[in-house]
Biopython code that builds the backbone (N, CA, C, O; Angstrom):
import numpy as np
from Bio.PDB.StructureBuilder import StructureBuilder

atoms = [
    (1, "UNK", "N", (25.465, -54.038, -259.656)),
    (1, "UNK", "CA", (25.987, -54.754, -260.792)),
    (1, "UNK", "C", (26.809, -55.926, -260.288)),
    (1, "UNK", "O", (27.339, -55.777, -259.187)),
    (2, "UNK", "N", (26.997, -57.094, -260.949)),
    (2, "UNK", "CA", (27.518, -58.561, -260.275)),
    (2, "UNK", "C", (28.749, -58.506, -261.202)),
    (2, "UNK", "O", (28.825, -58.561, -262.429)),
    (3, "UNK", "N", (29.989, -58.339, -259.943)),
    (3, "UNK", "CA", (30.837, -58.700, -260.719)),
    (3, "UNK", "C", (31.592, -59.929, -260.655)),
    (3, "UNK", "O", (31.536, -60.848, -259.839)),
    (4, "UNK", "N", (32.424, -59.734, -261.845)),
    (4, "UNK", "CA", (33.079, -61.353, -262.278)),
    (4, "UNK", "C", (32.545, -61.753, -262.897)),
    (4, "UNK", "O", (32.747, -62.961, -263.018)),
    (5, "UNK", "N", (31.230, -61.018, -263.968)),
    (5, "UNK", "CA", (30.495, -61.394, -265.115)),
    (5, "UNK", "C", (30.676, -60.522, -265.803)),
    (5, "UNK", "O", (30.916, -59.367, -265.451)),
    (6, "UNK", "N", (30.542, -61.160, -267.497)),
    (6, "UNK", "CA", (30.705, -59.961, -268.257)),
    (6, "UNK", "C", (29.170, -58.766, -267.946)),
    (6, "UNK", "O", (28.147, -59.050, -267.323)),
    (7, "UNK", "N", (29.507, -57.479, -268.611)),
    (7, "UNK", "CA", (28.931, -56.549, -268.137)),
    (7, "UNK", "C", (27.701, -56.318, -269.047)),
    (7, "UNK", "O", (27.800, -56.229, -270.271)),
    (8, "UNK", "N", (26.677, -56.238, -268.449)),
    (8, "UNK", "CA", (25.529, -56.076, -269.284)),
    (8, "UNK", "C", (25.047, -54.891, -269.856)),
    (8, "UNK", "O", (24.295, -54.220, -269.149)),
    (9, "UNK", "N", (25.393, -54.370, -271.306)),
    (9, "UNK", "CA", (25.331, -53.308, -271.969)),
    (9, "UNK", "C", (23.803, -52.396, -271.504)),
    (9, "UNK", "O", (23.587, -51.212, -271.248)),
    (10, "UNK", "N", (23.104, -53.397, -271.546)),
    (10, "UNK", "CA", (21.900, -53.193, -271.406)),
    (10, "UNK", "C", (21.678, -52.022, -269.736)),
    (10, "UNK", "O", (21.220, -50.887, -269.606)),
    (11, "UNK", "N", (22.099, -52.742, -269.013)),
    (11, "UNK", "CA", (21.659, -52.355, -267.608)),
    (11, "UNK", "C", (22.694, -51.260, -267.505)),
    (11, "UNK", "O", (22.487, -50.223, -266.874)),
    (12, "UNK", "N", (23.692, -51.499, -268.077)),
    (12, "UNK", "CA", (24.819, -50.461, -267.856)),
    (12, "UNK", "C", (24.051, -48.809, -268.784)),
    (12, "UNK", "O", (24.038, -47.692, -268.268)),
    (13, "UNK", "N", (23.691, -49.034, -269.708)),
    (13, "UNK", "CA", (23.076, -47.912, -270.060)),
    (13, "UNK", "C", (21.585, -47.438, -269.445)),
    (13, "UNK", "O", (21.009, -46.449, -269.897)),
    (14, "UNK", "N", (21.180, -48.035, -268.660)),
    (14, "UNK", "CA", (20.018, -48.202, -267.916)),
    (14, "UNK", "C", (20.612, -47.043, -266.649)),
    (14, "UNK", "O", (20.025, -45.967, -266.535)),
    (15, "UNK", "N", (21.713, -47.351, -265.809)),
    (15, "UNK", "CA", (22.542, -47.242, -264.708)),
    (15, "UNK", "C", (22.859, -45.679, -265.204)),
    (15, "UNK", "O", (22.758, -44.857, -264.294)),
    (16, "UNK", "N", (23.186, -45.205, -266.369)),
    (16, "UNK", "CA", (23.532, -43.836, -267.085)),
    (16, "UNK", "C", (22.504, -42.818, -266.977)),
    (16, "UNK", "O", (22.605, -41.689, -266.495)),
    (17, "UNK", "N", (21.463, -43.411, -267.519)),
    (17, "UNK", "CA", (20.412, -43.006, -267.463)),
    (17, "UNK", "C", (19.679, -42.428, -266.206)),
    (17, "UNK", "O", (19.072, -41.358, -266.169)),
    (18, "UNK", "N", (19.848, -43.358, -265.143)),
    (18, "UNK", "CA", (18.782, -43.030, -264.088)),
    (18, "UNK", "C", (20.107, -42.090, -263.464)),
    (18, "UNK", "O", (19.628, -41.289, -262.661)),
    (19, "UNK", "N", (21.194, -41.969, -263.539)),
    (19, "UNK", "CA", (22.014, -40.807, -263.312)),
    (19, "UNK", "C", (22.011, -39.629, -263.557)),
    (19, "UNK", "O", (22.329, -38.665, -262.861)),
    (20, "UNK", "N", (21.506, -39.733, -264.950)),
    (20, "UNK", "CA", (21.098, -38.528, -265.610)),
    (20, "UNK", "C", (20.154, -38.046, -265.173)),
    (20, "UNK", "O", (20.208, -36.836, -264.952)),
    (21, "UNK", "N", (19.010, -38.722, -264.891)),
    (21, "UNK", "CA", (17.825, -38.633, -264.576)),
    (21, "UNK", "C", (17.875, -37.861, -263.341)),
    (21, "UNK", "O", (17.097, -36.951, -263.057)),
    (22, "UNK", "N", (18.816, -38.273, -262.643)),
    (22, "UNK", "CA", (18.530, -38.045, -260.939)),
    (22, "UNK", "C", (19.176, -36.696, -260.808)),
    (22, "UNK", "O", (18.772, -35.928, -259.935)),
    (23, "UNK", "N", (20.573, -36.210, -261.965)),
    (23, "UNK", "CA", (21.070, -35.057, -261.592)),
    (23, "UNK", "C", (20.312, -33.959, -262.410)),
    (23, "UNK", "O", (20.545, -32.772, -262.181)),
    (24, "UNK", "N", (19.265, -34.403, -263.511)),
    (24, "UNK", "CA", (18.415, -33.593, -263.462)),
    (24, "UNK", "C", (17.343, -33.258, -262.755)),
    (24, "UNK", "O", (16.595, -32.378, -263.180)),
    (25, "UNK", "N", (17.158, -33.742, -261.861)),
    (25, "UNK", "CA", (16.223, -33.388, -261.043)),
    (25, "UNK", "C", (16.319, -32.568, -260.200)),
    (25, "UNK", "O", (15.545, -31.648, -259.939)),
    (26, "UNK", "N", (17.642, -32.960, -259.540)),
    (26, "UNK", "CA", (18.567, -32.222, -258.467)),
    (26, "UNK", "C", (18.378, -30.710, -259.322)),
    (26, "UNK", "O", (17.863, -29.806, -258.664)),
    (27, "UNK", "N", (18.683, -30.474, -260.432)),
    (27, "UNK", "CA", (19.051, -29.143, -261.247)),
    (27, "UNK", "C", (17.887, -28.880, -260.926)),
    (27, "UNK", "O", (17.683, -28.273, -259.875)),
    (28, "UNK", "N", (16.688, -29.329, -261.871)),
    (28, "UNK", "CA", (15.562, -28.642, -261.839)),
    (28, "UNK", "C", (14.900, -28.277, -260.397)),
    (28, "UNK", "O", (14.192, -27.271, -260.461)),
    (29, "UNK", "N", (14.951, -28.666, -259.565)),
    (29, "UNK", "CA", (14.148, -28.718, -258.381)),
    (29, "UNK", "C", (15.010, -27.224, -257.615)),
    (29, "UNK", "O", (14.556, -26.299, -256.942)),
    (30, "UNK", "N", (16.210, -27.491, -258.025)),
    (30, "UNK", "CA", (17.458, -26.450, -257.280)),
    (30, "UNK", "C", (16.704, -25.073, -257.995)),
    (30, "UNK", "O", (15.890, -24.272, -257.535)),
    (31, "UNK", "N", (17.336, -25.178, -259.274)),
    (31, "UNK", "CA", (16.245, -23.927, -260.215)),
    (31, "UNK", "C", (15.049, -23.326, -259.689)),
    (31, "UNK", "O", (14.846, -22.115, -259.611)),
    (32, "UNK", "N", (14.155, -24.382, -259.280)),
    (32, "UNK", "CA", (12.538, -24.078, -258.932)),
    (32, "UNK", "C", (12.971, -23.102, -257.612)),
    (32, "UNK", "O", (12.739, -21.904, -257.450)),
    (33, "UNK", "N", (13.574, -23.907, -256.866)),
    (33, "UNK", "CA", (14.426, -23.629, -255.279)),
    (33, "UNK", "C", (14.576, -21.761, -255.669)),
    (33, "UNK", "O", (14.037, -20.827, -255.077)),
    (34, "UNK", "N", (15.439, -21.732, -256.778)),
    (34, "UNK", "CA", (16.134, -20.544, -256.577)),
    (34, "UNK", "C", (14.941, -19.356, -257.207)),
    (34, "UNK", "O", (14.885, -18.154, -256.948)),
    (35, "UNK", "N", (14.216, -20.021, -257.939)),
    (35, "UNK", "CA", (12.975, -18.587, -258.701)),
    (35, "UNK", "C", (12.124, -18.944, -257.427)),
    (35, "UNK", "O", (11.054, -18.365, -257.614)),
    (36, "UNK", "N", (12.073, -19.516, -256.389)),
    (36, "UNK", "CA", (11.063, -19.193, -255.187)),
    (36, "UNK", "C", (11.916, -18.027, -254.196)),
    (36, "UNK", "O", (11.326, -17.335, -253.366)),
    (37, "UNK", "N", (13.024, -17.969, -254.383)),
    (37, "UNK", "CA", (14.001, -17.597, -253.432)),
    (37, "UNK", "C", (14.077, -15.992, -253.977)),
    (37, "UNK", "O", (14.597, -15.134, -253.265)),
    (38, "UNK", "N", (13.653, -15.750, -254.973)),
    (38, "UNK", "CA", (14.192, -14.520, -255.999)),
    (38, "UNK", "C", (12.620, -14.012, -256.065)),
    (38, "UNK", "O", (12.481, -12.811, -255.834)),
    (39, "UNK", "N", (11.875, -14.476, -256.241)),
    (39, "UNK", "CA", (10.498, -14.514, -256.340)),
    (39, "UNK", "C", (10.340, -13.331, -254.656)),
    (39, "UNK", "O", (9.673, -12.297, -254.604)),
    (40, "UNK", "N", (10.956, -13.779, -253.801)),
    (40, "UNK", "CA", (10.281, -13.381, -252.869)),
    (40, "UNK", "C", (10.841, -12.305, -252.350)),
    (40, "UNK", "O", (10.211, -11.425, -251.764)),
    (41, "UNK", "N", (12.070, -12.313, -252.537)),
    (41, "UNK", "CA", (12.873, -11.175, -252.538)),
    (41, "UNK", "C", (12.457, -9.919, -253.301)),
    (41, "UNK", "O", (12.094, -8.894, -252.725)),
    (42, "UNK", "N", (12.517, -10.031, -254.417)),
    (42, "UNK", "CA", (11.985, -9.327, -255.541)),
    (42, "UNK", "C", (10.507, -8.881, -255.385)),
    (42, "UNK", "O", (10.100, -8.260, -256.367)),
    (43, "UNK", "N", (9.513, -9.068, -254.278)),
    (43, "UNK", "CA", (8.496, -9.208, -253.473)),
    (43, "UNK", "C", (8.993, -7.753, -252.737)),
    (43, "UNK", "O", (8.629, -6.610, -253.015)),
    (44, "UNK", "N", (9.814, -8.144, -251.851)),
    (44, "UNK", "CA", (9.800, -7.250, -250.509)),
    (44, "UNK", "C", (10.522, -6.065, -251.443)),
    (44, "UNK", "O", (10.502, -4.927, -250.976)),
    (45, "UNK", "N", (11.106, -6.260, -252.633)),
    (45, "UNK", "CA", (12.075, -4.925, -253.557)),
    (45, "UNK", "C", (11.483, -4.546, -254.339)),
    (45, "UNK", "O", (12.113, -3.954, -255.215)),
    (46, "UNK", "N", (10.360, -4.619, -254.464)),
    (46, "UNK", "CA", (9.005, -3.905, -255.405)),
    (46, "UNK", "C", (9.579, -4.254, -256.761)),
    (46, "UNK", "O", (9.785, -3.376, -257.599)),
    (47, "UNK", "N", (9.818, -5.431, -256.964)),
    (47, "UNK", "CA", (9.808, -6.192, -258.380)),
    (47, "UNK", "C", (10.729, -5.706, -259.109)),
    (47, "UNK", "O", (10.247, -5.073, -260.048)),
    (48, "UNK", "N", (11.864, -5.720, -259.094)),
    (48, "UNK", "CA", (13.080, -5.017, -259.816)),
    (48, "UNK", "C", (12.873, -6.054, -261.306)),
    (48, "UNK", "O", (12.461, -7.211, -261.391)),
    (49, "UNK", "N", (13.274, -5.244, -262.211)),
    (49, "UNK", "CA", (13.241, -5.820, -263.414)),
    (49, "UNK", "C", (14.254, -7.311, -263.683)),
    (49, "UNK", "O", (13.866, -8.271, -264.349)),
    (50, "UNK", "N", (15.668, -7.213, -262.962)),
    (50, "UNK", "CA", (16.698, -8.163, -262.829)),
    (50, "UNK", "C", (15.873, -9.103, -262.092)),
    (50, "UNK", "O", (15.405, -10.016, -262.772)),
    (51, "UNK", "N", (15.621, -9.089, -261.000)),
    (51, "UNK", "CA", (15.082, -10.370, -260.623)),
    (51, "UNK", "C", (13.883, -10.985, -261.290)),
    (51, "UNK", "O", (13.739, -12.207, -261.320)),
    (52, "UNK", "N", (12.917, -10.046, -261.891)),
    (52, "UNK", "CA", (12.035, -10.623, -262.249)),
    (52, "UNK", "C", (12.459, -11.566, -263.511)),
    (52, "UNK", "O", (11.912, -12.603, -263.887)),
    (53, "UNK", "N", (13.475, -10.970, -263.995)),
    (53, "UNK", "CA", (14.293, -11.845, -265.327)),
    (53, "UNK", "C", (14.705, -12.992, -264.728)),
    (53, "UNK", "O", (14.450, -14.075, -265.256)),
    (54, "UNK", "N", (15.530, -12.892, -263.318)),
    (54, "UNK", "CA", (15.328, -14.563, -262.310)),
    (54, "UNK", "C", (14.706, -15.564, -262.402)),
    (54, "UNK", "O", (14.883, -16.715, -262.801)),
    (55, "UNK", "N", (13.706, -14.798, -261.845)),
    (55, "UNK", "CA", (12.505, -15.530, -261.517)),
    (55, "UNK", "C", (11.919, -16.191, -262.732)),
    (55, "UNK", "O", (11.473, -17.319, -262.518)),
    (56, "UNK", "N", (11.829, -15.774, -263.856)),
    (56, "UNK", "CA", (11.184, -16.566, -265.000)),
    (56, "UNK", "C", (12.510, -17.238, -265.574)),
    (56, "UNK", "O", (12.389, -18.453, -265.730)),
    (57, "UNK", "N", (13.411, -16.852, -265.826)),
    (57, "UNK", "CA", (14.503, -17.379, -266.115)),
    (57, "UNK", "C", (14.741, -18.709, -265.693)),
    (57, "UNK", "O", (14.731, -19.689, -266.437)),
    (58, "UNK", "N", (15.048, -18.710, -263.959)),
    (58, "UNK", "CA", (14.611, -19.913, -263.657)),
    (58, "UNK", "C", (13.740, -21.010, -263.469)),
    (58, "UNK", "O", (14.123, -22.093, -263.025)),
    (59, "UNK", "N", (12.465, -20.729, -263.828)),
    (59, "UNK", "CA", (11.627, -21.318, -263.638)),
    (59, "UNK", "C", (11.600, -22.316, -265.590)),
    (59, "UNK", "O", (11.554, -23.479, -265.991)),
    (60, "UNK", "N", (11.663, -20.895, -266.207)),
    (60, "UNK", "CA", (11.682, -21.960, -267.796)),
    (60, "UNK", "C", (12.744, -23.153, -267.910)),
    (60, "UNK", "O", (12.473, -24.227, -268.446)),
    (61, "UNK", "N", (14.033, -22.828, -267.321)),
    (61, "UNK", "CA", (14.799, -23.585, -267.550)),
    (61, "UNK", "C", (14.744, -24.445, -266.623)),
    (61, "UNK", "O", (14.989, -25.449, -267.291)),
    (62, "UNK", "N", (14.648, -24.700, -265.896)),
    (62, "UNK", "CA", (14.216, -25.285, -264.446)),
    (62, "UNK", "C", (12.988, -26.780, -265.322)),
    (62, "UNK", "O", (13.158, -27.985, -265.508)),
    (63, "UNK", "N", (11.934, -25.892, -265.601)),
    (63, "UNK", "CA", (10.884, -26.736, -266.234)),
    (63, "UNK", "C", (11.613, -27.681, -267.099)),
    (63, "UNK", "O", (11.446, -28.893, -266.960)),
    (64, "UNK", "N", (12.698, -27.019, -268.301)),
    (64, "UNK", "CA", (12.644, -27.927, -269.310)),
    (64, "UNK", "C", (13.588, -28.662, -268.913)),
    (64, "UNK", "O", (13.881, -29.464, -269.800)),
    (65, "UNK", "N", (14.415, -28.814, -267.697)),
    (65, "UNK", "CA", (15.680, -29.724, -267.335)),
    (65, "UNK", "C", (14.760, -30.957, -266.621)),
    (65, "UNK", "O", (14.930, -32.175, -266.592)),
    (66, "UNK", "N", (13.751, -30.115, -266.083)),
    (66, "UNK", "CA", (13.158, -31.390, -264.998)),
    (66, "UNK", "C", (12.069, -32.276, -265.653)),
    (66, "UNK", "O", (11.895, -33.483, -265.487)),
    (67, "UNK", "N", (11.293, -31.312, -266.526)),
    (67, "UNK", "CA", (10.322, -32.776, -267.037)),
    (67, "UNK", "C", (10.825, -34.235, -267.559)),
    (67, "UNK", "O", (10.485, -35.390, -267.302)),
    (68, "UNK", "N", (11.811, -33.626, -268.429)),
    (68, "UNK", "CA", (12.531, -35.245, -269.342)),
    (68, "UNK", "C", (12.976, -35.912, -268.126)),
    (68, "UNK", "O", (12.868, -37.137, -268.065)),
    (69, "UNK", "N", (13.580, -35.099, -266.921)),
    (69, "UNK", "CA", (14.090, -35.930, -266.282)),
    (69, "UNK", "C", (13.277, -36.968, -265.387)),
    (69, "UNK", "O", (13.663, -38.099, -265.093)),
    (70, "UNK", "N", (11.897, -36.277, -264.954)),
    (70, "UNK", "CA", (10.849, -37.113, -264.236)),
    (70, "UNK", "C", (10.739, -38.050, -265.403)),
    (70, "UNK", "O", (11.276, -39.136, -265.184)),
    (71, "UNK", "N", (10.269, -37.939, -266.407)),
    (71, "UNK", "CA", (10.019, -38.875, -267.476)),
    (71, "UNK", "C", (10.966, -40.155, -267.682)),
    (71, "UNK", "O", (10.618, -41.287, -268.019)),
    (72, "UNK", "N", (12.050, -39.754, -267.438)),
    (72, "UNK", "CA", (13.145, -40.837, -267.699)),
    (72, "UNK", "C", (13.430, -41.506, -266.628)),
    (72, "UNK", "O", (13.636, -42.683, -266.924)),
    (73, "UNK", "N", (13.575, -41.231, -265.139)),
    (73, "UNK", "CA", (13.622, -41.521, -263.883)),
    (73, "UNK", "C", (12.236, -42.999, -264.294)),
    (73, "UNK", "O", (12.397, -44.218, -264.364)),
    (74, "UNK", "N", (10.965, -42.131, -264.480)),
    (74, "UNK", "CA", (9.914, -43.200, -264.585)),
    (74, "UNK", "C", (10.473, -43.961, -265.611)),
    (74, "UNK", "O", (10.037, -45.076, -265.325)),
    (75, "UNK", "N", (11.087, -44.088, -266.522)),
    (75, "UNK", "CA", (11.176, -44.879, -267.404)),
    (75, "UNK", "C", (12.232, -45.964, -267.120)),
    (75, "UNK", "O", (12.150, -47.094, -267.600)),
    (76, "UNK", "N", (13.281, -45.535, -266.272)),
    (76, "UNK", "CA", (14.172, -46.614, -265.775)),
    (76, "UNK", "C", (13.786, -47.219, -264.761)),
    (76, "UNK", "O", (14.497, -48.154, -264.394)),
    (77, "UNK", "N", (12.444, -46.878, -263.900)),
    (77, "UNK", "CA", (11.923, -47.900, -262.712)),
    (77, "UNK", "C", (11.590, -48.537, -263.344)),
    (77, "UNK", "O", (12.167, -49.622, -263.279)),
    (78, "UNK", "N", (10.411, -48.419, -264.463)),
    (78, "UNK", "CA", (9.613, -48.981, -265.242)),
    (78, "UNK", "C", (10.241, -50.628, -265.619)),
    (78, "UNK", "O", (9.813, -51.758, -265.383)),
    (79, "UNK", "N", (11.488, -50.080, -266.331)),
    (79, "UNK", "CA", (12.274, -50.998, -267.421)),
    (79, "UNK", "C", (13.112, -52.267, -266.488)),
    (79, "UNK", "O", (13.543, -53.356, -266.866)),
    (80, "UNK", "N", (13.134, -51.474, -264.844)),
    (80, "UNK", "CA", (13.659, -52.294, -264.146)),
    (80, "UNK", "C", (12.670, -53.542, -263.428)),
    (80, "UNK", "O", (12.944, -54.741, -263.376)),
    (81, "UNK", "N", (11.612, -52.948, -262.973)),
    (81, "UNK", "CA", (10.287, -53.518, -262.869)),
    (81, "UNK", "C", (10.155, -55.063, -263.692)),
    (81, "UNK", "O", (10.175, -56.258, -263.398)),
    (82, "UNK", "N", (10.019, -54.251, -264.833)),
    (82, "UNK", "CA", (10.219, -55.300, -265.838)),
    (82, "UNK", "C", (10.931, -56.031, -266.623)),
    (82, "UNK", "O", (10.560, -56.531, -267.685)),
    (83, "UNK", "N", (12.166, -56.126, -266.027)),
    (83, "UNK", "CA", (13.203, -56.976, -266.178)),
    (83, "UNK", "C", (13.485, -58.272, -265.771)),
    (83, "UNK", "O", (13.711, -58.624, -264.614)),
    (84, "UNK", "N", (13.456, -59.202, -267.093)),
    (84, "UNK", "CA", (13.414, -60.676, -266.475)),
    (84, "UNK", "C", (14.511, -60.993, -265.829)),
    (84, "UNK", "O", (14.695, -61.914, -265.034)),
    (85, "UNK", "N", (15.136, -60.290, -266.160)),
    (85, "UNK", "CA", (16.995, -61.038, -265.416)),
    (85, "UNK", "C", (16.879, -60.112, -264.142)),
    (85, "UNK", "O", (18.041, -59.778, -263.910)),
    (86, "UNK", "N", (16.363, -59.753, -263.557)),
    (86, "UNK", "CA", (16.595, -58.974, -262.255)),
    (86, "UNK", "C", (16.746, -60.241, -260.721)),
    (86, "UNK", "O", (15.885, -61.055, -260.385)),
    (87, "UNK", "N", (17.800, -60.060, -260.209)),
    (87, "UNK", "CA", (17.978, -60.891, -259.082)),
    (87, "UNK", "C", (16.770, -60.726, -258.337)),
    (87, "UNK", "O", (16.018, -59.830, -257.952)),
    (88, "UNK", "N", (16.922, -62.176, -258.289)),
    (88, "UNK", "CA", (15.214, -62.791, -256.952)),
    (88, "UNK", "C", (14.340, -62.521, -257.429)),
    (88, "UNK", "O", (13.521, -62.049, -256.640)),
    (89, "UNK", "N", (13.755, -62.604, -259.235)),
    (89, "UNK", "CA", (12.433, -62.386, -259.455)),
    (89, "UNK", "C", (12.156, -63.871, -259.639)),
    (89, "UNK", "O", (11.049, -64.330, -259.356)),
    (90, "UNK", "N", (13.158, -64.640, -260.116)),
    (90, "UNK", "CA", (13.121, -66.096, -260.310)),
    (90, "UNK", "C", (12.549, -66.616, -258.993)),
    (90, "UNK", "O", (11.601, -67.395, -258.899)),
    (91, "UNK", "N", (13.225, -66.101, -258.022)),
    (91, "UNK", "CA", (12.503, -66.677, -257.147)),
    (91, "UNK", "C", (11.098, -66.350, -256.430)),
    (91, "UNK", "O", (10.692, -66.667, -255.312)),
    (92, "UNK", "N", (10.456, -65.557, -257.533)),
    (92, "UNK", "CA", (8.950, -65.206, -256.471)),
    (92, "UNK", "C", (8.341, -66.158, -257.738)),
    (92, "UNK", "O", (7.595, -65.391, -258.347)),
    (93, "UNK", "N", (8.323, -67.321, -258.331)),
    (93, "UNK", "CA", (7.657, -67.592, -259.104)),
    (93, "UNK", "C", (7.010, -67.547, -260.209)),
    (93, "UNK", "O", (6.208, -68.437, -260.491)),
]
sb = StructureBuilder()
sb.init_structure("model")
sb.init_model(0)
sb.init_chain("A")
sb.init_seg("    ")
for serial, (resi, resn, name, xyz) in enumerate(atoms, 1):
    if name == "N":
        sb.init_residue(resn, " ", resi, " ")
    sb.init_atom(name, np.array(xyz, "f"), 0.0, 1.0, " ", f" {name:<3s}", serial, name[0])
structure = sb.get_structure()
């Protein structure tokens, strides 16, 4: 962000976003992380009912934290991509 200009609402909620984006990912991927981790355990412990509640547990919630977040991640490259005011696009012509 350039400062000593006023602040661009626009990019600034852009900047929120791909934050969001990124610490959902971190969640979801961690989630996935942990129903592989429980998954396998729960493997060698002849499938205890608690973990198996883990294991899907994390994986649903896991899913629904991480899709929006891939979705939105793509959506703030996207928006940046295509941003006329982005430094040095002026200059590729």
């Amino acid at each position: 962000m350039v400062t000593g200009g006023p602040a661009d609402p626009v990019r600034a909620q852009r900047a929120r976003m791909a934050k969001a984006a990124a610490t959902g990912k971190r969640v979801g991927y961690g989630l996935f992380g942990v129903a592989v981790v429980a998954f396998f355990v729960a493997l060698a412990g002849g499938f205890p009912s608690g973990l198996v509640t883990t294991v899907v547990a994390a994986l649903a919630v896991g899913s629904a934290v991480l899709a929006p977040s891939i979705v939105i991640g793509y959506g703030v490259r996207a928006a940046e991509r295509e941003d006329p005011r982005r430094p040095g696009l002026a200059d590729q012509g």
